[in-house]
VOSE-994180 format. One record per residue (C-alpha): z, x, y. Coordinates in steps of 0.1 Angstrom, whole numbers, plus 5000, padded with zeros to 4 digits. Layout:
REM VOSE-994180
ZXY
...
END
This chain:
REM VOSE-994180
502527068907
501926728894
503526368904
505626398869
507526768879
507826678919
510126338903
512326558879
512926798906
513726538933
515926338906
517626678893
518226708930
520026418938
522026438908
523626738919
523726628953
525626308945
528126508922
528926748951
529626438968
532226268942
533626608943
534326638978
535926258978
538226368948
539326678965
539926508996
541926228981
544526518960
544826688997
546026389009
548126298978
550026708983
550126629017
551926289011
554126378984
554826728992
556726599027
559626489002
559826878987
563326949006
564326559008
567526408989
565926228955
567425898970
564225938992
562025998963
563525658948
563125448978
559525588981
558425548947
561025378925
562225468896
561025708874
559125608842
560425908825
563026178833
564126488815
565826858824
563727128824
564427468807
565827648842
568627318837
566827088871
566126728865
562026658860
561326278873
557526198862
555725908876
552725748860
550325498868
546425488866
544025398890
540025248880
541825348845
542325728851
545525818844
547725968873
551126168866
553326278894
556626538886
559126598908
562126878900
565626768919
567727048916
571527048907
572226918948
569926628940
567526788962
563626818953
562627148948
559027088942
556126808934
553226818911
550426538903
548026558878
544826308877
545926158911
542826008929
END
């Protein structure tokens, strides 16, 4: 094996090795974001408010429960959070798309 293989292997190597890396980060960052945001699944949407403001868009779904979606973007990737509040202003689950 010459000098010339040996450096595309080692090169193809830490490519992969350093997108296995950005991987992990991303992953680790959505956990956290579930983790964060899921805590309010159960909470009045007054909470959702005072943590997050007000909604940059809000609609009712097909099943008749309000949708709040949050946007914002971050290094500019775009990050969109949805929260259903059922009829008892209660939030009944919490999505995010993008998020890192």
């Amino acid at each position: 094996m010459n000098f010339k293989n040996l450096l595309i292997i080692l090169s193809i190597f830490f490519i992969f090795s350093g997108c296995q890396t950005i991987k992990n980060k991303s992953d680790s960052i959505a956990e956290k974001e579930n983790k964060k945001y899921g805590q309010l699944v159960g909470k009045k949407m007054n909470d959702l408010k005072i943590e997050l403001g007000n909604p940059i868009e809000d609609y009712v779904n097909e099943s008749g429960n309000k949708v709040y979606v949050y946007k914002t973007k971050k290094y500019g990737i775009p990050c969109e959070r949805k929260f259903e509040i059922n009829k008892k202003n209660i939030i009944e689950s919490f999505t995010s798309s993008g998020c890192i």
